[in-house]
N, C-alpha and C positions, 0 to 999 in steps of 0.2 A: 504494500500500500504506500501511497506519498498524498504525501500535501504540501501544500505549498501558498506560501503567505509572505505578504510586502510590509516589512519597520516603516514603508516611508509613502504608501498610498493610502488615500480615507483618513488624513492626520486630522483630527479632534480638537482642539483645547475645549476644556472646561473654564469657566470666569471664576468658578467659586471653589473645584478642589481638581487633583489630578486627574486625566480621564485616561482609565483604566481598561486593556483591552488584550483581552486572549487572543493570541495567531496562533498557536498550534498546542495542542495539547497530546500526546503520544503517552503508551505508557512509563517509556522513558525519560521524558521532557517535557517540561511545559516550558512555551517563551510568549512570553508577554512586552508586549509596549505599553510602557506610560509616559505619556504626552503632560507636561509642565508648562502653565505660563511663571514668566519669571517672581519669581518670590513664595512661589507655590510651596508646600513644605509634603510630607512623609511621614508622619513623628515616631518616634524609636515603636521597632515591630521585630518580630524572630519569623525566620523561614523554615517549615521543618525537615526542609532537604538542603541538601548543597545549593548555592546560588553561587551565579556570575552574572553583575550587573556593569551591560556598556552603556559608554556614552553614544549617540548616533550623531546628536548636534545638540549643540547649546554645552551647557558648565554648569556642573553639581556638586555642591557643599554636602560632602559623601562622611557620616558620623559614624564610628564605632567606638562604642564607649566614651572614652576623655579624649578618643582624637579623631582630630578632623583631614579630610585631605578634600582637595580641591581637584575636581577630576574634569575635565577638558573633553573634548571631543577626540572620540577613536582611544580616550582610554577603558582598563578594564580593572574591575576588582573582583575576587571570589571569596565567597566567606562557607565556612562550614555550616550545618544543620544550625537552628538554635542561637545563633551569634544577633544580638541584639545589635542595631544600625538604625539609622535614620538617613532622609535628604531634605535638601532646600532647594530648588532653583535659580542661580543665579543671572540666566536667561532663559527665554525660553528654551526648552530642552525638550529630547527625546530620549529616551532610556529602552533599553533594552533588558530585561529583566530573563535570566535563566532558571529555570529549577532543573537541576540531573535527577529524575528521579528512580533514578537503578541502580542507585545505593539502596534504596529500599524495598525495591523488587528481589534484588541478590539476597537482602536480611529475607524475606519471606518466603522464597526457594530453596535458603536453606533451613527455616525451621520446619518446612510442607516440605521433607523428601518422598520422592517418587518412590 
């Protein structure tokens, strides 16, 4: 099976919070776009799989814990399961949000052996 989905066609903002949108959902992966106008915020949340979140365009005030980093367009961060993080939009932005989620397919293949 495939599918197939575009970061950068049918782009959204919201005026009043992030506009939040699934392109693919697999049982391995989910990726999501979230579309930010500037100053828009995220506020501290846990993922319960692995994440890697890029930048597509625009500049995000990217929090983990006490520290911050300033992520640019074309950068990338990953964080493990559970890692509390927040963002801000520094412009408008697009984000690409990843979840691997076959770290936890593998935990559940191996406690359901064949």
């Amino acid at each position: 099976m495939m599918n197939i989905a575009s970061l950068l066609e049918d782009i959204e903002y919201l005026q009043d919070k992030p506009a939040v949108r699934v392109l693919l959902n697999t049982p391995a992966v989910k990726e999501i776009r979230i579309a930010l106008k500037k100053d828009q915020e995220m506020k501290a949340h846990k993922a319960t799989y692995p994440i890697v979140v890029s930048v597509v365009e625009g500049c995000i005030d990217f929090g983990v814990g006490e520290q911050r980093h300033l992520l640019e367009k074309g950068m990338l961060v990953a964080l493990d399961a559970n890692v509390s993080h927040d963002l801000v939009a520094k412009r408008d932005s697009i984000v690409r949000l990843s979840l691997n989620k076959y770290g936890d397919l593998a935990r559940i293949a191996r406690s359901n052996p064949q």
